[in-house]
N, C-alpha and C positions, 0 to 999 in steps of 0.2 A: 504494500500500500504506500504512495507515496507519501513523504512527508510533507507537509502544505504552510510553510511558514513565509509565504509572502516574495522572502529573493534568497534563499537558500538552494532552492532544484528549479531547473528550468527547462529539465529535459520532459516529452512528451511526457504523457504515464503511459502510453504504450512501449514506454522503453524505460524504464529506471535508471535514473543515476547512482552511481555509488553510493551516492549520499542515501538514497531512498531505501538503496537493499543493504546496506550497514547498519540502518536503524533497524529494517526487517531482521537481518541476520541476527542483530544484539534480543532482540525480543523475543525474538526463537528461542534462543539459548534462555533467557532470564525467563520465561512460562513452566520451560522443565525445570528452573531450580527451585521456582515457588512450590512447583508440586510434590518434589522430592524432599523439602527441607521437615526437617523434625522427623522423619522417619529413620528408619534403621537403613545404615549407608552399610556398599560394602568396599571396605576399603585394601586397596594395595600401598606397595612402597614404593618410589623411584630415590629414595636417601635413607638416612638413618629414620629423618624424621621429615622427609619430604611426601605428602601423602598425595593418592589420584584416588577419587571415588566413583561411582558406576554414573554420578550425576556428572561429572564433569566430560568424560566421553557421550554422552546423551546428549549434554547442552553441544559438545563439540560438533556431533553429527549433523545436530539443526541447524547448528550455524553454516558448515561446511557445503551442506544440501541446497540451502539459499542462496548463498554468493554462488555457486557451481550450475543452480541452475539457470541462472542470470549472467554469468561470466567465467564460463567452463575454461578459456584460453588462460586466466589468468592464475600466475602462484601464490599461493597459499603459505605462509607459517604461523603452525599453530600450537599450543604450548603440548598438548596432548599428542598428537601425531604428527610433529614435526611438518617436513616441506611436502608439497604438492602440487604437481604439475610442474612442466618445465621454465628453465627460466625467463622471466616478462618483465616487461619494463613495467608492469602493474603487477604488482605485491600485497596480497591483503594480510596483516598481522592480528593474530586469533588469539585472546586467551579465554574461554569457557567459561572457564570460575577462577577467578583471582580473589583469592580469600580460601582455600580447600581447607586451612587446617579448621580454621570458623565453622565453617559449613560442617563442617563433620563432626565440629563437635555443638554444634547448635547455637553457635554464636552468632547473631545476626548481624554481621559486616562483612558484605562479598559483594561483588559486581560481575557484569560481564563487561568486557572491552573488546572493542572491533575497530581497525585501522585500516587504509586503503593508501598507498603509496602507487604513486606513478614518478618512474623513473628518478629513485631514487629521492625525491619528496613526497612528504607526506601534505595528502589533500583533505583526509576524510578522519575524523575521530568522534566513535560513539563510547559512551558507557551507559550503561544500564544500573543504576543501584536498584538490586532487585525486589527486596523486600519492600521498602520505600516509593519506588516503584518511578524514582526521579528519573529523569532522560537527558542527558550530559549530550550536545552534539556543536561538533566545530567542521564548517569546510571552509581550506583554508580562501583569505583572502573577505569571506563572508561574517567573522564574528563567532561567539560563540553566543549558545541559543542553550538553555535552561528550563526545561519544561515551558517552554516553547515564548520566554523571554528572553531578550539579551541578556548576555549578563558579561562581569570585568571580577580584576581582582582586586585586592583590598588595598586601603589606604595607607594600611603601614608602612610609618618611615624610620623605622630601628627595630634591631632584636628583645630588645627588653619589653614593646608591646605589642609584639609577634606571639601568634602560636604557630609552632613547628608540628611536625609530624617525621619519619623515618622509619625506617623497616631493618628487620634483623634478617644473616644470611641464613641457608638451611643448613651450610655447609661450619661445623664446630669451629674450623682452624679460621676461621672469618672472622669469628665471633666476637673477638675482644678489641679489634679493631672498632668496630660498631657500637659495644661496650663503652668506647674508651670517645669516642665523638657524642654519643649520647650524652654519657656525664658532661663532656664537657658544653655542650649546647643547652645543659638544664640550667645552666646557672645564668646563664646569657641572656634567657628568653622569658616571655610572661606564661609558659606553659608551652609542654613538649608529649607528643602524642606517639603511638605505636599503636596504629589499627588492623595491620595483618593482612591489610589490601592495600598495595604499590598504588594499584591506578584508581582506585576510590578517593585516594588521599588527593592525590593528584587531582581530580575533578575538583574535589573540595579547592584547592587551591583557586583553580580557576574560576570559580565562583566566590570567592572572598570566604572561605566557611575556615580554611586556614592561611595561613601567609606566607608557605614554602613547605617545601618538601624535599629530601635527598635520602640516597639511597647507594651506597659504596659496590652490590652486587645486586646485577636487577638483570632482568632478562627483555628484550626488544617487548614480547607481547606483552609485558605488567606497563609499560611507559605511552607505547608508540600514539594508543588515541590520547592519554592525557598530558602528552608534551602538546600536542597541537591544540587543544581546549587551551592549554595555559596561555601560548601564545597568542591565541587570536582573541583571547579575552584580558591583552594588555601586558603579561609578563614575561617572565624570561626565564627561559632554557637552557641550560650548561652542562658541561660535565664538572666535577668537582674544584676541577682546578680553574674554572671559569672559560674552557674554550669551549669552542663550539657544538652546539651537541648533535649527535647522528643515533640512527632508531637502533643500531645495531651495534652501541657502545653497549657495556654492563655495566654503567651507573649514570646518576643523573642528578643534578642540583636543579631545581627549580624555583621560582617564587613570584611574589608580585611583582617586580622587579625592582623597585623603591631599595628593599633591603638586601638586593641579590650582593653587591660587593660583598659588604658585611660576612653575611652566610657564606659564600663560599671562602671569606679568607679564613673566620674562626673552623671550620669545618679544617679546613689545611691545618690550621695547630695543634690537632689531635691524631697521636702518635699510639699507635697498637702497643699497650706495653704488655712485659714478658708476664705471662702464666708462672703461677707460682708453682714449684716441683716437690 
């Protein structure tokens, strides 16, 4: 169905834009996770503690099904089944369920995310928070649009009346690193978050709900729609060291942009210290 917000799609509805079947696609996916959630999951491992549930390959196949029947030529990476189809200068980035360990254990913060890149830019960014039932969508150049208003990021101009958000890796030998910019970002800021969803956070950012977000190990499909929401709703996208960011680095500094120096410098002064033996 297309989406009808005035100067966002302009292609026929007999032909869907990206933009119309990345909303479809995300919606797909976030219908099976409403219906699955609080029930009995069954869960595998792909880490120690990295988990995949029977929801997150379900949400995946609807999403997959969607864009494939509207744009069979195009590849596909997606966090559950990796690449798909050969390579295109149009790339849709997939994550199903961003939030799994949430979801599986009944915690209501998960989204799904849907990205659309052509040739190596990113045009198209959905999320879905699914519970909620909010609708995050950016195509670039057009704005980002919030349950079906514009919307920007926040006012913040320093860290001390920010709130932050960040994520932990899955991977142990990560971990104290992340540990160790946490602490030190707590002291910085008016309040510091860890909600277990990359690209939720990220939304939030883009809509003013937080003032930044970074993440030292992230994967293309947790960022790719919520770099471009942050963007086109006023802020700025980095990698941590402040350069440029691309969909298919593994981390990300983001924020309103007001405070993005700041954050990314204090971010830099936090050094992985040694594990005690």
């Amino acid at each position: 169905m297309p989406y009808n917000n005035g100067s966002m799609s302009s292609q026929p509805r007999s032909q869907p834009s990206p933009l119309d079947v990345a909303i479809e696609a995300a919606q797909a996916g976030a219908r099976i996770l409403r219906r699955g959630f609080g029930q009995t999951q069954r869960i595998s491992h792909k880490g120690l503690v990295n988990l995949v549930t029977e929801q997150d390959r379900r949400s995946e196949r609807a999403i997959l099904q969607v864009i494939t029947s509207h744009f069979p030529d195009h590849a596909i990476l997606s966090e559950e089944s990796g690449r798909h189809g050969a390579p295109s200068e149009h790339r849709w980035i997939v994550d199903p369920l961003d939030g799994t360990t949430n979801y599986a254990h009944g915690y209501p913060i998960f989204c799904v995310s849907v990205a659309y890149e052509r040739a190596g830019q990113l045009e198209v960014g959905v999320i879905v928070d699914v519970l909620r039932r909010d609708l995050f969508v950016a195509q670039r150049g057009k704005g980002t649009i919030f349950n079906g208003r514009p919307a920007s990021v926040s006012s913040a101009t320093t860290l001390i009346e920010s709130m932050l958000a960040t994520g932990f890796p899955y991977e142990r030998e990560r971990m104290q690193l992340a540990l160790d910019q946490f602490s030190h970002m707590a002291y910085l800021t008016q309040a510091l978050r860890r909600a277990g969803a990359a690209a939720l956070s990220l939304a939030y950012v883009a809509v003013g709900r937080l003032d930044g977000f970074w993440e030292a190990t992230i994967s293309p499909w947790d960022c790719a729609a919520g770099a471009l929401l942050i963007q086109e709703a006023g802020g700025t996208v980095t990698l941590l060291d402040g350069s440029p960011y691309y969909v298919d680095a593994h981390e990300i500094a983001a924020s309103n942009g007001r405070i993005h120096p700041a954050l990314v410098a204090e971010i830099g002064k936090a050094k992985a210290t040694p594990r005690p033996t």
